[in-house]
N, C-alpha and C positions, 0 to 999 in steps of 0.2 A: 603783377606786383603783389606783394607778402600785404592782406591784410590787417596782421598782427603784429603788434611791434615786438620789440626782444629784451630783455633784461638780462643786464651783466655787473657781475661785482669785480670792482679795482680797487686800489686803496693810493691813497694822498699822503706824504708825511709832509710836516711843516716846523721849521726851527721855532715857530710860537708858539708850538704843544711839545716842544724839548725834543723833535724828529721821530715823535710817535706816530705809528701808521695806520688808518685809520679807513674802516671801510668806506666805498662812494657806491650807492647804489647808482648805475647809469640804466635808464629806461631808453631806446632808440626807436623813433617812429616806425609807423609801416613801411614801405619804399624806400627806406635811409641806402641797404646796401644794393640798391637799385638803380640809384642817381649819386653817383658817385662825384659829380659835379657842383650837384646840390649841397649849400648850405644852410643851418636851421637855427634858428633861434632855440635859447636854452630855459627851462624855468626851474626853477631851483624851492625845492620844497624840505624844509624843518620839521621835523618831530620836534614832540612835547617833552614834559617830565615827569614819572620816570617814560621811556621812547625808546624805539628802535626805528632806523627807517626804514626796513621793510614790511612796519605795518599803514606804509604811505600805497603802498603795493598790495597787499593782501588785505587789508579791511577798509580803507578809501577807495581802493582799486581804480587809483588813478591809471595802472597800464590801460585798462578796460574802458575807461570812460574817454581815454587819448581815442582809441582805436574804434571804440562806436562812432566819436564827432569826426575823427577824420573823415569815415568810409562817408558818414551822409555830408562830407564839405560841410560842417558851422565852425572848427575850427583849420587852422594849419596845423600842418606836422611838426611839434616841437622834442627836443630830445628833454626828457626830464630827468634829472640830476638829486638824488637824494641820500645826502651824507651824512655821516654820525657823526655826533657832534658833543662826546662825551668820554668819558676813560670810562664809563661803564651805564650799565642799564637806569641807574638810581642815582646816579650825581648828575646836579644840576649845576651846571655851569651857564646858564642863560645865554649860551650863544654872544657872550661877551667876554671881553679881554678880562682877566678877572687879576686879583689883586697878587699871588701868587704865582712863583717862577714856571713857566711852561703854562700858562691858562690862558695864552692871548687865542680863545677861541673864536672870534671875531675876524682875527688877522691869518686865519687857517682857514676860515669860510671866504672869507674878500678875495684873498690874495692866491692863496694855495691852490684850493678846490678851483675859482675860476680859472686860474692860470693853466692847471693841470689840467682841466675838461678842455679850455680851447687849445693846447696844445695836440688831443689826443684823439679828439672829434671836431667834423667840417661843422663848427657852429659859424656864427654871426657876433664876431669877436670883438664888438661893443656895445654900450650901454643898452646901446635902442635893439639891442638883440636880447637881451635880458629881462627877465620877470623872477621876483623872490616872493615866495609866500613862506608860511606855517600855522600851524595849528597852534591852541595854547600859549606854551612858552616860544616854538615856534613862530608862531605870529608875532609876539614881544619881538623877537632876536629879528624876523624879516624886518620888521618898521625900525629899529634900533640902529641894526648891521647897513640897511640903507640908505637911512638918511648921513650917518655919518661916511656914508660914501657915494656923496650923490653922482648922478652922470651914469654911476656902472650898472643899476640895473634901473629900466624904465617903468617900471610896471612893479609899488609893493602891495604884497598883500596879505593881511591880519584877519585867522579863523578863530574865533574866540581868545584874542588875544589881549594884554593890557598896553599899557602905554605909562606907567611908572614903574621906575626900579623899586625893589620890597629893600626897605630901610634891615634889613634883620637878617639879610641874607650874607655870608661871609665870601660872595665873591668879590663885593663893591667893597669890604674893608670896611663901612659906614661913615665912610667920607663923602662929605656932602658934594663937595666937586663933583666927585666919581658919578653919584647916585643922580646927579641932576645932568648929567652928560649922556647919562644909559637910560635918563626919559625921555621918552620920544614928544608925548606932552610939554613937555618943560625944553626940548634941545630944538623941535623942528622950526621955531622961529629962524633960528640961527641960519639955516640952510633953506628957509623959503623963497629970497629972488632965485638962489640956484634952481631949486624944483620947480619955480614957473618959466625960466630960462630955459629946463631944459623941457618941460613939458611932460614931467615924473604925475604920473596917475595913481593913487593907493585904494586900495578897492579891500575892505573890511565889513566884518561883518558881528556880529553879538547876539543873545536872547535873554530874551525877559527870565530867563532862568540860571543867569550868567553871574557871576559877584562882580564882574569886571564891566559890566554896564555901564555904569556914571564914569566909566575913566573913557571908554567907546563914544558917548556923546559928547563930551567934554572933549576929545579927541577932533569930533568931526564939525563940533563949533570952531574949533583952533582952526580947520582946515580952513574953512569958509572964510573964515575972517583975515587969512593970511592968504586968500584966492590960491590956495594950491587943487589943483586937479585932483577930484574924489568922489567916491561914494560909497556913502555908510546904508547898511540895513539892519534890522532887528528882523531875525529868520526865527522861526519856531522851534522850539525843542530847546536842550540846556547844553550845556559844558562836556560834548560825550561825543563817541565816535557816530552815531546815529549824526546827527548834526554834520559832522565834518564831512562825511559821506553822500549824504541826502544834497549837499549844499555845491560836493566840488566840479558838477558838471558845470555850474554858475562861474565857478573858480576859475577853473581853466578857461571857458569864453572869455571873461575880463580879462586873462592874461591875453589869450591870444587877438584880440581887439585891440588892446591898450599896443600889442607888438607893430601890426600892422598900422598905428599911428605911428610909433617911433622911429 
C-alpha cells in the first residue's frame, strides 16, 4: 500500500456563483486506490483572506501531516477537500451568500462542492462523514456555513477564527438581518437542539495574540450554556500561518475522533 497520499485539482461550477468554475483541491489518503471498496470520510478545509487553497497543502502541509498520522494509526484515512472560494486572490467574500447576483458562496460550498466530491469519490455521503474547518476567515465561513446547515457536517472547526459578521463589509449589504444571520455568536442559538440531536462537535482554537479573542470566549461561553458539544483553547503564538501549522496535527485528530463518534 502507497504510503503517501495524492493531490489532484478538479473544479465545481455552481449556478450560485453565476456557473463560474472554480478550482477544488482534492487530497486522497494512502490506500484510497488500493481499497477500491473502501469508503472515507471527507474534511473540508477553508482558506483565509486574501487565500489560496493550496497553501492548505504547501505551508500547513496538511497532505504530510494526513500521511504521517495515518502510517502510525492516530488518525483514519480521510480524503481532504480544499476549495477556492473566491473570484479571486484579494476578494473577500466570507464564504457566505453575500448580497449581490452570483455571491451565494455559501450555497457553492454546502451544496456544489459537497455534492460534486460525493459524486466523484467513494466518501461517506453523510453528515456523520463530514468535518469542516478553516483558518481566519475560513474558520468564520466553517462555523457560519455549518451551523446553518446543521446534520451535513459533524465535526466544525475554527483556526483563528471569529464568530461575528464585520458591520462595514459590503457582502452583508449592512443589514442587520443579514449581519445577525452570518453570526455564528448571535445565530447558533437558533440551531442548538439540532446540534445536540445530532451530536455536532466544534472544536476551535484562538491566542492571546489574536483581536478576535473576546469573540472565541464569548463564543465558547455560548457553547456551554446552550450544552452544544465543544472545545475551545487558547494555543500560543498569534493570527499567522506558524499557528495554523504548528496546531493542525491537533486539527486533524479532533476531526478524525469527532468522525469515529458520528
Amino acid at each position: 500500500m502507497k504510503t503517501q497520499g495524492t493531490a489532484q485539482t478538479i473544479e465545481v461550477s455552481s449556478p450560485a456563483i453565476g456557473g463560474r468554475r472554480q478550482q477544488v483541491i482534492v487530497f486522497l489518503p494512502p490506500g484510497y486506490s488500493s481499497h477500491p471498496a473502501r469508503r472515507y470520510p471527507v474534511f473540508y478545509l477553508l482558506h483565509g483572506s486574501p487565500g489560496l487553497p493550496n497553501a492548505l497543502l504547501l505551508t500547513v502541509k496538511a497532505g504530510v501531516v494526513e500521511d504521517e498520522l495515518v502510517a502510525k494509526r492516530r488518525i483514519r484515512p480521510m480524503i481532504l477537500v480544499m476549495p477556492f472560494g473566491s473570484s479571486s486572490r484579494f476578494t473577500d467574500t466570507e464564504w457566505a451568500n453575500g448580497v449581490r447576483p452570483h455571491s451565494g458562496w455559501e450555497t457553492f460550498l454546502a451544496r456544489g462542492v459537497v455534492r460534486a466530491i460525493d459524486r466523484r469519490y467513494r466518501t461517506i455521503r453523510s453528515g456523520a462523514g463530514r468535518a469542516l474547518a478553516g483558518l481566519s476567515e475560513g474558520g468564520y465561513g466553517s462555523l457560519n456555513v455549518g451551523l446553518h446547515h446543521p446534520g451535513e457536517f459533524h465535526v466544525l472547526e475554527s483556526w483563528s477564527g471569529y464568530q461575528l459578521a464585520d458591520p462595514i463589509l459590503s457582502v452583508f449589504g449592512g443589514n442587520r438581518g443579514r449581519l445577525d444571520y452570518n453570526s455564528p455568536r448571535d445565530y447558533v442559538g437558533r440551531v442548538a437542539p439540532r446540534l445536540r440531536r445530532e451530536g455536532t462537535y466544534v472544536w476551535f482554537y484562538s491566542s492571546r495574540g489574536d483581536r478576535a479573542l473576546a469573540q472565541n470566549i464569548a463564543f465558547a461561553q455560548e457553547l456551554s450554556r446552550l450544552g452544544v458539544r465543544h472545545r475551545f483553547a487558547i494555543v500560543p503564538g498569534g493570527h499567522n500561518w506558524r499557528a495554523w501549522r504548528e496546531n493542525f496535527p491537533q486539527a486533524i485528530l479532533a476531526a478524525s475522533r469527532g468522525l469515529r463518534r458520528g
